[in-house]
C-alpha positions as a printed NumPy array, in Angstrom:
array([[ -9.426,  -9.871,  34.121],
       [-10.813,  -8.18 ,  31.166],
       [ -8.516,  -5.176,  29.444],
       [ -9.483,  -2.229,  27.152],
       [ -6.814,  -2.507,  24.767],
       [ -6.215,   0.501,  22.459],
       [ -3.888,   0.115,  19.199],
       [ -2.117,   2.574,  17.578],
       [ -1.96 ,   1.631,  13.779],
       [ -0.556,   5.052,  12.708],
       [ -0.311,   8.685,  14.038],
       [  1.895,   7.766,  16.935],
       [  5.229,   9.565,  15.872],
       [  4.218,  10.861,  13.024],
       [  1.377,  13.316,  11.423],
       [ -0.108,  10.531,   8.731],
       [ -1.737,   7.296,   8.689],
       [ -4.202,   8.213,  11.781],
       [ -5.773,   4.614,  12.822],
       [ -6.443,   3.787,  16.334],
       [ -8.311,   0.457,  17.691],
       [-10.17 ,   0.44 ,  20.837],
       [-10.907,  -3.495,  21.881],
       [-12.815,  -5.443,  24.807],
       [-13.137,  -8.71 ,  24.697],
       [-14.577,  -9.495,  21.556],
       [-15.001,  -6.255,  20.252],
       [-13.452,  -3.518,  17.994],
       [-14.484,   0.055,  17.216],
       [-12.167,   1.887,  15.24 ],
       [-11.119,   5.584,  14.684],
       [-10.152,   7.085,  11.575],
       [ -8.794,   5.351,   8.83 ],
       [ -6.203,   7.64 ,   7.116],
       [ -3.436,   8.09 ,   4.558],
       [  0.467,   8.796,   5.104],
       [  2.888,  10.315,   2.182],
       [  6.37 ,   8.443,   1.433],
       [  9.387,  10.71 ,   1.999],
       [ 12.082,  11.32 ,  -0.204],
       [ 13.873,   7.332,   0.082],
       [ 10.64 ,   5.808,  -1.125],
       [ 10.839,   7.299,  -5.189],
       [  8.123,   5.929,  -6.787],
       [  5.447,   5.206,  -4.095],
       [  2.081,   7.188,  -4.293],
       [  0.644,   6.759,  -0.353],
       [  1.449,   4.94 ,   2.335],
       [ -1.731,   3.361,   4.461],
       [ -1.815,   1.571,   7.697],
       [ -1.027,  -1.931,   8.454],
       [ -3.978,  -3.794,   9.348],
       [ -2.689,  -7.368,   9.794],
       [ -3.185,  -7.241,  13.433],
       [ -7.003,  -6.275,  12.834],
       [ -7.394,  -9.595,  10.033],
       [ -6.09 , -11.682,  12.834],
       [ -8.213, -10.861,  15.536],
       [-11.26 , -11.409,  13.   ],
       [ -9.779, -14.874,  11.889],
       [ -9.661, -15.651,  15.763],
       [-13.585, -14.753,  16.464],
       [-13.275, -10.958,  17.074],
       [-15.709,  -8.074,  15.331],
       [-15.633,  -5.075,  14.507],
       [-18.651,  -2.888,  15.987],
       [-17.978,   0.131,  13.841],
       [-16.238,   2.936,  13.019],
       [-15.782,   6.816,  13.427],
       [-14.316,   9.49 ,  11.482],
       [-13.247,  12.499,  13.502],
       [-13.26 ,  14.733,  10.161],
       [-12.578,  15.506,   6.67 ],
       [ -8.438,  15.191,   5.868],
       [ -7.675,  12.837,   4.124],
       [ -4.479,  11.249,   6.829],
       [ -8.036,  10.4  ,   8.464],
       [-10.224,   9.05 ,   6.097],
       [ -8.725,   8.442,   2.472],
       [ -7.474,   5.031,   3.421],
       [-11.054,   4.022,   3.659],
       [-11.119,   2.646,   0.239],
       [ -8.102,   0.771,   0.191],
       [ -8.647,  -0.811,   3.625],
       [-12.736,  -1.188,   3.78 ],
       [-12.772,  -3.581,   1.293],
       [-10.746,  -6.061,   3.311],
       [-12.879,  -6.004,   5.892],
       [-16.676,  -7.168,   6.726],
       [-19.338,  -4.643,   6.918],
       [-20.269,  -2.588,  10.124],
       [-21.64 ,   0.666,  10.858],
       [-19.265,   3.812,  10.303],
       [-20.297,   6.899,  11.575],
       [-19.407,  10.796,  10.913],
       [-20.113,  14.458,  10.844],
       [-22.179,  15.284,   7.902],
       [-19.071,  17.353,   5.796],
       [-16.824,  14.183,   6.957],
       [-19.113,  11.232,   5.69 ],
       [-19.323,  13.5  ,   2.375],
       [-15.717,  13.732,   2.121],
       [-15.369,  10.199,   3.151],
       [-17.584,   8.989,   0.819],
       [-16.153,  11.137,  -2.123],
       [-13.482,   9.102,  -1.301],
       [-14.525,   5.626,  -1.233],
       [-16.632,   6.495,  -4.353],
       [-13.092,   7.314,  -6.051],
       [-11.919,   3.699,  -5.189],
       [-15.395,   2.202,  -6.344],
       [-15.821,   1.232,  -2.872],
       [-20.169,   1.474,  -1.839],
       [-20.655,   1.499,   2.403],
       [-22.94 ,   3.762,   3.94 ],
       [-22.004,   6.004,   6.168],
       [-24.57 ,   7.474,   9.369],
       [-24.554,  10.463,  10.246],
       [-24.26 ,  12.405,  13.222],
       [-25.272,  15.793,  13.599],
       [-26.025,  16.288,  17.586],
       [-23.49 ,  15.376,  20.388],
       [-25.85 ,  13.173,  21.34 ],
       [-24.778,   9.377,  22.557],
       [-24.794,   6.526,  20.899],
       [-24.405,   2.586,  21.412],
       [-21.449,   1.131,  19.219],
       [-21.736,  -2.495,  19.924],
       [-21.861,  -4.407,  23.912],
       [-19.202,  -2.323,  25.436],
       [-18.595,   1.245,  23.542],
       [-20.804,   4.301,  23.783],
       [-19.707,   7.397,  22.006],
       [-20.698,  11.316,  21.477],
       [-18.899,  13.985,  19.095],
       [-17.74 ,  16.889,  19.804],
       [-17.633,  20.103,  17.561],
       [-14.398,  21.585,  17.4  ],
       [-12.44 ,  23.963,  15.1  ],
       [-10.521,  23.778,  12.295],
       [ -9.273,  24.051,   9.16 ],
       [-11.796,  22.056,   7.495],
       [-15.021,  22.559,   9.095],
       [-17.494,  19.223,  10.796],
       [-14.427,  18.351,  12.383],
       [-15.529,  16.541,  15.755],
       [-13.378,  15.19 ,  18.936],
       [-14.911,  11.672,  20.009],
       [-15.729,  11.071,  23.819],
       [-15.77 ,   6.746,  24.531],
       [-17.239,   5.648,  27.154],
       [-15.443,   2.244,  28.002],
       [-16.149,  -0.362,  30.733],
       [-12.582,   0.49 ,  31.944],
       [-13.675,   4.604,  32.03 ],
       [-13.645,   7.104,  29.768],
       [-11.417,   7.991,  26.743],
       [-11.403,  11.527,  24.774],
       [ -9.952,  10.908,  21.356],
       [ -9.318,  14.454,  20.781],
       [ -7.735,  14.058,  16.578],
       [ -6.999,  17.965,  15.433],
       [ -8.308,  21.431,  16.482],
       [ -7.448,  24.746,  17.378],
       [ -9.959,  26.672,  19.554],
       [-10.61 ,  29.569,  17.286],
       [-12.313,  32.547,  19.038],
       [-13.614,  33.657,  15.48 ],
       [-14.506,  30.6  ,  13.255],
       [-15.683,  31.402,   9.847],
       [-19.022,  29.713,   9.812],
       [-19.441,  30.684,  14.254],
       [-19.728,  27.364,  15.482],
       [-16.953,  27.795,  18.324],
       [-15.561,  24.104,  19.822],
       [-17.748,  23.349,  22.809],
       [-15.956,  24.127,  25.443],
       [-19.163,  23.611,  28.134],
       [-19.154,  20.303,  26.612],
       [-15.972,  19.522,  27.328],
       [-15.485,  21.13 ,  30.265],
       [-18.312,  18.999,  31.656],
       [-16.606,  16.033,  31.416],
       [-13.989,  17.225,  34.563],
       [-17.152,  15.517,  36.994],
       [-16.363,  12.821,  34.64 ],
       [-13.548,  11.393,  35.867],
       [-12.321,  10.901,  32.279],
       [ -9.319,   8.442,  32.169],
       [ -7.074,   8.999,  29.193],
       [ -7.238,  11.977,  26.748],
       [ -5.478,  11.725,  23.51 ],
       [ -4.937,  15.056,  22.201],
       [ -3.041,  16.854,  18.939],
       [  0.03 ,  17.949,  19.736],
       [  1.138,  18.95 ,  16.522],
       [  2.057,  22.664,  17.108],
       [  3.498,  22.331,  20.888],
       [  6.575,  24.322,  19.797],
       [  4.395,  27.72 ,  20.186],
       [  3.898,  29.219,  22.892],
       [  0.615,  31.941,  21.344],
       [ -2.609,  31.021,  20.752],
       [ -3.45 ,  30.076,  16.745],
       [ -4.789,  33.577,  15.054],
       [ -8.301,  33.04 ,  13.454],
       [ -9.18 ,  31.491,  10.237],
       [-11.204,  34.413,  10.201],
       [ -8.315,  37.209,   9.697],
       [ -7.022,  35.37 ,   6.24 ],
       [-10.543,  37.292,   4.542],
       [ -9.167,  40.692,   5.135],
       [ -5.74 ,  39.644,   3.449],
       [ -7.379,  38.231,   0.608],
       [ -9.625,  40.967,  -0.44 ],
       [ -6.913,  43.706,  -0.169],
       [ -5.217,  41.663,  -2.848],
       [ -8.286,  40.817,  -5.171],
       [ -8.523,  44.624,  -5.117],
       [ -5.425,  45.348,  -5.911],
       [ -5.196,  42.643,  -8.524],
       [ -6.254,  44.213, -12.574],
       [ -5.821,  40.764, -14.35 ],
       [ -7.408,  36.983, -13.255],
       [ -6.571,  36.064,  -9.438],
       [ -5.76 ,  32.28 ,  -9.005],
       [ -5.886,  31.196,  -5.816],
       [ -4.322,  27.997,  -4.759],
       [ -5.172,  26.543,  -1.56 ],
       [ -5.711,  23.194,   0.546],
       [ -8.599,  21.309,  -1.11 ],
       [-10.396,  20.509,   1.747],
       [ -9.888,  24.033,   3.311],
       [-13.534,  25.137,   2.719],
       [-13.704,  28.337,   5.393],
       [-10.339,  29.299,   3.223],
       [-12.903,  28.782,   0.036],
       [-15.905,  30.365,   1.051],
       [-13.484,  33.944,   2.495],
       [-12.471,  33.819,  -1.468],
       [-16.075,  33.473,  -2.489],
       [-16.724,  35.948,   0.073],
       [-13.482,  38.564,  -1.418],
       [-14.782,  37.298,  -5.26 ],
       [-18.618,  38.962,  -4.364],
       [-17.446,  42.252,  -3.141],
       [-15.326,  42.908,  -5.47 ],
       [-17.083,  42.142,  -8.609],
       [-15.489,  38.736, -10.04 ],
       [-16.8  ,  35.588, -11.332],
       [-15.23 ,  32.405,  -9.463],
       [-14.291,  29.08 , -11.315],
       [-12.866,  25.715,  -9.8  ],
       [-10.165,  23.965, -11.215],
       [ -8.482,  20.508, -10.29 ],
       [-10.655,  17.578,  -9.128],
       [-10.124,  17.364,  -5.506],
       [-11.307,  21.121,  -5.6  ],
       [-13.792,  20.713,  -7.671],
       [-15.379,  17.41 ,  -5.792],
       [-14.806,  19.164,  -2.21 ],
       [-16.831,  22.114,  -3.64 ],
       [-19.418,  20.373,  -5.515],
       [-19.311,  18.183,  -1.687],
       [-19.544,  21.114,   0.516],
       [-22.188,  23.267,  -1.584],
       [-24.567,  20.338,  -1.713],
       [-24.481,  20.001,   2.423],
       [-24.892,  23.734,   3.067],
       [-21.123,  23.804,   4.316],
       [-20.597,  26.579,   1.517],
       [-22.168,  28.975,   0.167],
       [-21.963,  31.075,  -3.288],
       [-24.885,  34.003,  -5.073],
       [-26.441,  32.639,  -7.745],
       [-24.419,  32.607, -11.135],
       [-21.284,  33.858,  -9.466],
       [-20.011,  29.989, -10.115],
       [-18.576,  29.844, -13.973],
       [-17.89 ,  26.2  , -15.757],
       [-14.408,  25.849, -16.114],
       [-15.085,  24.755, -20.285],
       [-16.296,  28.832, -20.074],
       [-13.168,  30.462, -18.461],
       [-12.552,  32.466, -21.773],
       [-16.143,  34.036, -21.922],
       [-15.194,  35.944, -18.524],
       [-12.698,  38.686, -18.621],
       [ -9.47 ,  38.48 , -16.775],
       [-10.341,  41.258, -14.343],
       [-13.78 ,  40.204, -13.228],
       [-11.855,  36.53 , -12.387],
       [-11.084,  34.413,  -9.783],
       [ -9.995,  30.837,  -9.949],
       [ -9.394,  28.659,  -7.026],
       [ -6.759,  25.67 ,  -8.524],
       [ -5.332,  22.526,  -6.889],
       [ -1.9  ,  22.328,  -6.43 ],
       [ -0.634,  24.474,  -3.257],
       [  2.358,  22.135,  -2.576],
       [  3.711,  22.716,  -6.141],
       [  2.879,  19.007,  -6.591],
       [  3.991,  17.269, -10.401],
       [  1.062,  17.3  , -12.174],
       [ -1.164,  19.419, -10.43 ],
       [ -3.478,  21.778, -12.304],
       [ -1.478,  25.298, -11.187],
       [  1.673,  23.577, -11.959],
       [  0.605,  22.318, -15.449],
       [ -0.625,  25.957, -15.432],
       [  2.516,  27.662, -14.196],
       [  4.203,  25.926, -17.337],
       [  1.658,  26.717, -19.938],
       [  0.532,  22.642, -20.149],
       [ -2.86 ,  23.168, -18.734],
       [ -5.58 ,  22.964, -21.437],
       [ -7.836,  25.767, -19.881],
       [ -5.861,  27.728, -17.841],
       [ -3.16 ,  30.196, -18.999],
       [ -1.263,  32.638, -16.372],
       [ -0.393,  35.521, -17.538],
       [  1.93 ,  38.394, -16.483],
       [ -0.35 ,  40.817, -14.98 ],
       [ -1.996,  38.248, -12.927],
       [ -1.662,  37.671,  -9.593],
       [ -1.069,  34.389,  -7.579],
       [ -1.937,  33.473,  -4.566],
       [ -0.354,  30.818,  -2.366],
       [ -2.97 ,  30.341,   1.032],
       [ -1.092,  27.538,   1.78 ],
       [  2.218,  26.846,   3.988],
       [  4.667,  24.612,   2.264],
       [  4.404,  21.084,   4.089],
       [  7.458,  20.358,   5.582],
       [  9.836,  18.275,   3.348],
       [  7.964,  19.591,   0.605],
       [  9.469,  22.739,   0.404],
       [ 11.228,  22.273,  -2.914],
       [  8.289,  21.835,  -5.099],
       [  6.069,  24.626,  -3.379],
       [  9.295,  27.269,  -3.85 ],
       [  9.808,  25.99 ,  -7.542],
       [  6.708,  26.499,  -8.318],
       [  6.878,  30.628,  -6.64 ],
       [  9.841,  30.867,  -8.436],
       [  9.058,  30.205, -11.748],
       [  6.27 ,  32.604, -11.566],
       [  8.487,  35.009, -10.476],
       [ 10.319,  34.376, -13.544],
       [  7.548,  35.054, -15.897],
       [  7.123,  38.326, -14.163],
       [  3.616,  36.919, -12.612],
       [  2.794,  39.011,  -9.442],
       [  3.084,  35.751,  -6.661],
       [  1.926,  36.578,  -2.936],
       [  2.332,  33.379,  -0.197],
       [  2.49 ,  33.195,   3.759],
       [  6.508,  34.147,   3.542],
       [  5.221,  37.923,   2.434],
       [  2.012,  37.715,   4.179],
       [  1.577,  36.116,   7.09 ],
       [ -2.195,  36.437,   7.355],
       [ -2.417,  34.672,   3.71 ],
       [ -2.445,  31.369,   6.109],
       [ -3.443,  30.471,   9.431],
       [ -2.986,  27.514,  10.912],
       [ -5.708,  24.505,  12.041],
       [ -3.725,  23.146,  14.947],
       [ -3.644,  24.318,  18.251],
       [ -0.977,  25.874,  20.359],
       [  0.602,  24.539,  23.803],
       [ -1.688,  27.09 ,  25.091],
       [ -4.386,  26.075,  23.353],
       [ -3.555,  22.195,  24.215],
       [ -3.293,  23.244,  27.914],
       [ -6.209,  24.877,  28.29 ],
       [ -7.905,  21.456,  26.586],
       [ -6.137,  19.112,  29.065],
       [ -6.973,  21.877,  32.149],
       [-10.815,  21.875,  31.54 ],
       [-10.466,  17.442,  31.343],
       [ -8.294,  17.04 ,  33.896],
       [ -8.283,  13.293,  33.167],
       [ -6.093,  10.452,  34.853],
       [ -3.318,  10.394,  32.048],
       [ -2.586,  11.694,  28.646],
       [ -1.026,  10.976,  25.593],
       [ -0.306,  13.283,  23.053],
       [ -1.163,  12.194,  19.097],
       [ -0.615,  13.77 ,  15.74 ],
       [  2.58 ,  14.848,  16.141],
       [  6.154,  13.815,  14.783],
       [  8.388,  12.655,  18.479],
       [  9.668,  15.576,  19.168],
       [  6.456,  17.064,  19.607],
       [  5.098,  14.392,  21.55 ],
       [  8.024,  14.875,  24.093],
       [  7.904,  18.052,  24.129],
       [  4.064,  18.029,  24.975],
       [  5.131,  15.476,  28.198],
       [  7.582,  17.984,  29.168],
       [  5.619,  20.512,  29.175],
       [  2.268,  18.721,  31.074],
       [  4.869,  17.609,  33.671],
       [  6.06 ,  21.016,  34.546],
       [  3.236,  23.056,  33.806],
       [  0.177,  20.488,  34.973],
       [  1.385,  17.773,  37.343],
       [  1.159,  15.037,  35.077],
       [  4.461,  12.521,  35.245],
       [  6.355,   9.371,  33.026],
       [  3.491,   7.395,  34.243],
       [  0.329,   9.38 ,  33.566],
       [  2.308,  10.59 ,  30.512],
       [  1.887,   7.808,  27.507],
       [  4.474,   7.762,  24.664],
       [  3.521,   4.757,  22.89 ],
       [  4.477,   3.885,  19.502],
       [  2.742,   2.884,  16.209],
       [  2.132,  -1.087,  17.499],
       [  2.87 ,  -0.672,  21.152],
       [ -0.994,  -2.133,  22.508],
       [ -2.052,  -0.364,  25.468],
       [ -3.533,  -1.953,  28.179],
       [ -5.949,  -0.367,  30.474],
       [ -7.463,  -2.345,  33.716],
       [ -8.709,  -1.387,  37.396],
       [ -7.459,   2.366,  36.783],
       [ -3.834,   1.486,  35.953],
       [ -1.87 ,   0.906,  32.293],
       [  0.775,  -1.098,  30.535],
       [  1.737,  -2.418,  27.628],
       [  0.446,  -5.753,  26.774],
       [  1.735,  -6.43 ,  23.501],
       [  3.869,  -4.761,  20.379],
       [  2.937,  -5.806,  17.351],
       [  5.025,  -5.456,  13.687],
       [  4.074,  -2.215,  11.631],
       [  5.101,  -1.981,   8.416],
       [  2.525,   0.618,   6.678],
       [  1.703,  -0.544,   3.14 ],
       [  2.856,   1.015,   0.06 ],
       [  0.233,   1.64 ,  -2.31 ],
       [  1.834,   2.263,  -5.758],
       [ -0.149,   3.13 ,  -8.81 ],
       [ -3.658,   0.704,  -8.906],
       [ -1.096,  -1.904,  -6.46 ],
       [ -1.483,  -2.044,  -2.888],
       [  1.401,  -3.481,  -0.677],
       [  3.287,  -4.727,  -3.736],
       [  6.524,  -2.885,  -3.114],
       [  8.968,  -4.387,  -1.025],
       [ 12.326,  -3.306,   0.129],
       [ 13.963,  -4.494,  -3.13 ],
       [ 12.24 ,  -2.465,  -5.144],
       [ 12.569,   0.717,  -3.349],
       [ 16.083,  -0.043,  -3.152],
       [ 16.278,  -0.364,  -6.909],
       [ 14.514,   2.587,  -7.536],
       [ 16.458,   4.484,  -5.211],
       [ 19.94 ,   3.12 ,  -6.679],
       [ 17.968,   4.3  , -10.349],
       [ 17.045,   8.073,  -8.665],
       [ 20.457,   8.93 ,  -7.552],
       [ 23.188,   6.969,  -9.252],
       [ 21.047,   5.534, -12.865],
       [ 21.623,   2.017, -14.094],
       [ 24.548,   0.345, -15.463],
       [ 23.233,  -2.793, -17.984],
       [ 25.702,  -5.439, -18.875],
       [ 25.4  ,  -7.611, -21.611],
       [ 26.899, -10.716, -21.927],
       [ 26.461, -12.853, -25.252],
       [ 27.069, -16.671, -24.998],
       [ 26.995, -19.145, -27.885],
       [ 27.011, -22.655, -27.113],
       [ 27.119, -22.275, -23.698],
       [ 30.426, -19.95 , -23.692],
       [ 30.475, -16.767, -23.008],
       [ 31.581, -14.245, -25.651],
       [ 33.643, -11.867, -23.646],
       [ 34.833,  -9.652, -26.431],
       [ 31.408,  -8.801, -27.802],
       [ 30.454,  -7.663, -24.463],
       [ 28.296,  -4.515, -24.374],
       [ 28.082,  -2.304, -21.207],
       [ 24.778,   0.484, -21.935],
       [ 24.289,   3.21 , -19.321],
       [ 21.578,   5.43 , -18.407],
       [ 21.873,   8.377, -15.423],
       [ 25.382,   7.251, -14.838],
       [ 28.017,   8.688, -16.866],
       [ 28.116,  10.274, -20.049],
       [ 29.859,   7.066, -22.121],
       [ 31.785,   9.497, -24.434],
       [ 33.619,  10.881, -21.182],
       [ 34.296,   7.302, -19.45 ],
       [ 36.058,   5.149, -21.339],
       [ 37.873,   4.163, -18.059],
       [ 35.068,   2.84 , -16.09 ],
       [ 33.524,   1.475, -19.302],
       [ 36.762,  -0.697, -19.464],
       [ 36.947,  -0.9  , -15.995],
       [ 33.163,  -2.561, -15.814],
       [ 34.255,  -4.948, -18.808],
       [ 37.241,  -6.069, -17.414],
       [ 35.685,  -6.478, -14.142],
       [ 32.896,  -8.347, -15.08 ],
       [ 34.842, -10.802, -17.432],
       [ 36.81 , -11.418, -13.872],
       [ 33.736, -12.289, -12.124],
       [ 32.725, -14.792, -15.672],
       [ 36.7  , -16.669, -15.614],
       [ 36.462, -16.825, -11.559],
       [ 33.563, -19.346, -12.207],
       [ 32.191, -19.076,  -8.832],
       [ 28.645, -19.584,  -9.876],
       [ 26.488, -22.964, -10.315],
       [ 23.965, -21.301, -12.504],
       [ 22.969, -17.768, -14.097],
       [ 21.291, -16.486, -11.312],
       [ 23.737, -16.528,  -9.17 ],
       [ 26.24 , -15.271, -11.851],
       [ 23.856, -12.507, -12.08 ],
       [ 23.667, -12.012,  -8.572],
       [ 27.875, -12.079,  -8.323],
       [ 28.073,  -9.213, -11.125],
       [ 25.852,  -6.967,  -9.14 ],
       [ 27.403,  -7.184,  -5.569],
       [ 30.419,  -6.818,  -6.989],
       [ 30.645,  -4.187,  -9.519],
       [ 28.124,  -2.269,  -6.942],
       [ 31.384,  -2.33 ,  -4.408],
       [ 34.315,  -1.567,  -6.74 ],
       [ 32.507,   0.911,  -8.296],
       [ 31.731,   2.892,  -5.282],
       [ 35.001,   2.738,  -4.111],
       [ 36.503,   3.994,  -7.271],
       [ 33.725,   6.892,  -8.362],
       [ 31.647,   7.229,  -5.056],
       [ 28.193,   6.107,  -6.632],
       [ 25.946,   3.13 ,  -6.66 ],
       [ 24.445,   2.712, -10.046],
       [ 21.973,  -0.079, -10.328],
       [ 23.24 ,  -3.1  , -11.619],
       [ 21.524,  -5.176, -14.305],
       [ 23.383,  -8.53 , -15.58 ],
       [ 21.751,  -9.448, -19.09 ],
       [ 22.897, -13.032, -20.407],
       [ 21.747, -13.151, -24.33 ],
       [ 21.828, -16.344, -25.549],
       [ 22.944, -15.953, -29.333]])
């Protein structure tokens, strides 16, 4: 009996690394294609994108891939494109016009070339023997964003990725709710839907009231306004743009992804700007401070960015000075909260005027729907089961909770799978047919998948404890125990521990005598374990440990 299979290869459990498979027979179509950020235990790591080992096999066994879509513009959706594309053969990939612009920003970044069609009408389309497909518009916080209705041989699936149903959107173009309330004589069979803000029970306020807040300031504001914002947040831009106009100031971009979503979004219609309101960044100093706005990267407080270079006087064009006012239309992301309130606070410190979401709640509004919001979604399907996506677990539990009490749906119309769990679907029913090993892939400077656990245990043992190098000479194959040379760096201060200096030594010239080694390597690999143990019983910390023989 043939099986629509659908495989989660990120976004189940967690907001990142959105990649789903849908596969009959012979075929695979594929949804997004997006990045995930490493937390706190991986130091070192720049993104994290999802595993596609599964997909290689299936090719190497005879399958293809039919195509792709992008439900919109973020980049957990569509910035893995250039690292994973390349692996794979060519096939059509299809998107909203804003989203294949982004997309292909992207994949233009990585020196990756594929074409992307695009789709503009919610009209249907074939995507290889078994898939037909139509987009959906729906809001939010980066505009083109588009839910995806698949029409399988096993039924129908609505891969609804994030929205919020905005009663006010900045450019008017309201999700379609006729459209999807339409599909209820549809008998649709599975809806996947964001569940990312289940924990509130209001509906989202409008993008549309963050304008209001935003020109009070600017009018308010004598010197230079910097706004910082998402980069992709273009509705957010174009109320600045909007604020910038009526009150008289000149607006100029800095920080590339700002500056490439703008130049992007302008060149597509998506935004709009007067005529020589737009000032080159080179010209910042022709324009005086109160007839300025500048919209700068860096909302998280990210190292590097161009507000935080800014903030600390390292950025080549822009200076912030005290009688200017910040602006932070941006929430901190969660786990990121130390960067975003550094940067607020040394601002503060230079007497800078700083305004955020914490002060202002209508400085920031957010893209993703409310239980209410999600209800009314899953009210107007009514389809045969759900599954809730884009959320971390306890939202996607809480979302089953609350369609069991509130809507009638149970454990078994209810799907929980996670990243790797394959989903079966025949003859109206489900299971799980197969669970595959995920393990996302580190992508760490210009390498992709070349850090294993060793090395971000190494570099975690360097982040919170330093290193500890031993030296040990040897002449003529004996080791020179008295010249031996213990060097420390993020440990302890060697002036102030002469006792676990000598303690090291005289541990490590145990370890030598004991002569329970066949060659240096495992020497080497005796030294490490351990000194790693004593010293953490002794001192509490686990330096990294680096044996160095030197030959003399």
């Amino acid at each position: 009996m043939n099986t629509l299979k659908i495989v989660p290869l990120g976004g189940m459990g967690h907001v990142t690394q959105n990649m789903f498979l849908y596969e009959y027979q012979d075929e695979i179509m594929i949804v997004d294609c997006g990045i995930g950020f490493p937390d706190t235990q991986m130091p070192g790591v720049d993104i994290l994108i999802p595993d596609i080992s599964y997909l290689l096999k299936r090719l190497d066994e005879g399958a293809k891939i039919v195509g792709m879509i992008l439900s919109h513009g973020h980049d957990d959706h569509i910035a893995a494109t250039p690292y994973i594309l390349p692996n794979l053969p060519e096939f059509p990939i299809y998107a909203s016009p804003l989203t294949a612009g982004f997309a292909e920003q992207r994949m233009s970044d990585g020196k990756v070339i594929r074409s992307i069609t695009t789709i503009s009408n919610s009209n249907e389309f074939s995507i290889g023997s078994f898939f037909k497909a139509y987009l959906i518009p729906v809001t939010h916080s980066v505009p083109d964003t588009r839910h995806i209705v698949i029409d399988t041989p096993e039924g129908i699936v609505y891969h609804g990725s994030d929205f919020k149903l905005d009663q006010a959107p900045v450019d008017g173009i309201k999700t379609d709710m006729h459209a999807i309330e339409a599909l209820k004589d549809k008998h649709v069979m599975l809806m996947l839907l964001d569940c990312l803000r289940v924990e509130y029970d209001e509906w989202v306020e409008s993008e549309s009231t963050v304008g209001p807040a935003i020109l009070e300031i600017m009018e308010a504001t004598k010197g230079k306004l910097v706004m910082t914002l998402m980069s992709s947040h273009i509705h957010r831009i174009q109320q600045t743009i909007h604020a910038a106009e009526k009150t008289g100031r000149k607006v100029v971009f800095i920080g590339r992804s700002v500056e490439q979503n703008v130049e992007v979004a302008l060149r597509l219609g998506k935004l709009t700007m007067p005529d020589g309101m737009k000032v080159d960044k080179k010209h910042i100093e022709q324009v005086a401070d109160s007839e300025l706005c500048v919209i700068v990267a860096g909302s998280q407080g990210q190292e590097g960015s161009s507000l935080v270079r800014a903030i600390y006087g390292e950025h080549r064009i822009l200076q912030i000075k005290a009688h200017d006012t910040v602006v932070f239309s941006a929430d901190a992301i969660p786990g990121n909260e130390t960067n975003f309130y550094a940067a607020i606070d040394e601002l503060s410190r230079n007497n800078v005027h700083v305004v955020y979401p914490a002060i202002n709640h209508y400085l920031h509004q957010s893209g993703h729907a409310s239980w209410p919001e999600q209800k009314a979604m899953v009210e107007a399907v009514r389809p045969k089961f759900v599954m809730p996506v884009g959320g971390a677990d306890r939202h996607r539990v809480l979302f089953s909770q609350h369609v069991s009490k509130e809507l009638g749906y149970n454990e078994s119309t209810t799907l929980l799978p996670n990243d790797g769990e394959v989903l079966g679907f025949s003859g109206g029913s489900w299971k799980i047919v197969d669970q595959l090993t995920i393990k996302p892939q580190i992508i760490d400077g210009l390498g992709v998948g070349d850090v294993g656990p060793t090395v971000l245990s190494d570099r975690r043992s360097l982040s919170q404890a330093g290193i500890v190098v031993v030296v040990l000479p040897r002449v003529k194959s004996q080791f020179d125990l008295k010249h031996m040379q213990v060097i420390s760096k993020g440990f302890v201060f060697m002036k102030d521990a002469e006792d676990v200096v000598q303690f090291i030594e005289s541990q490590t010239a145990k370890i030598v005598s004991d002569g329970e080694y066949k060659n240096d390597e495992q020497l080497k690999r005796n030294i490490e374990k351990r000194l790693s143990r004593k010293l953490f019983k002794i001192i509490r910390r686990e330096p990294l440990i680096v044996p160095v023989i030197l030959d003399m």
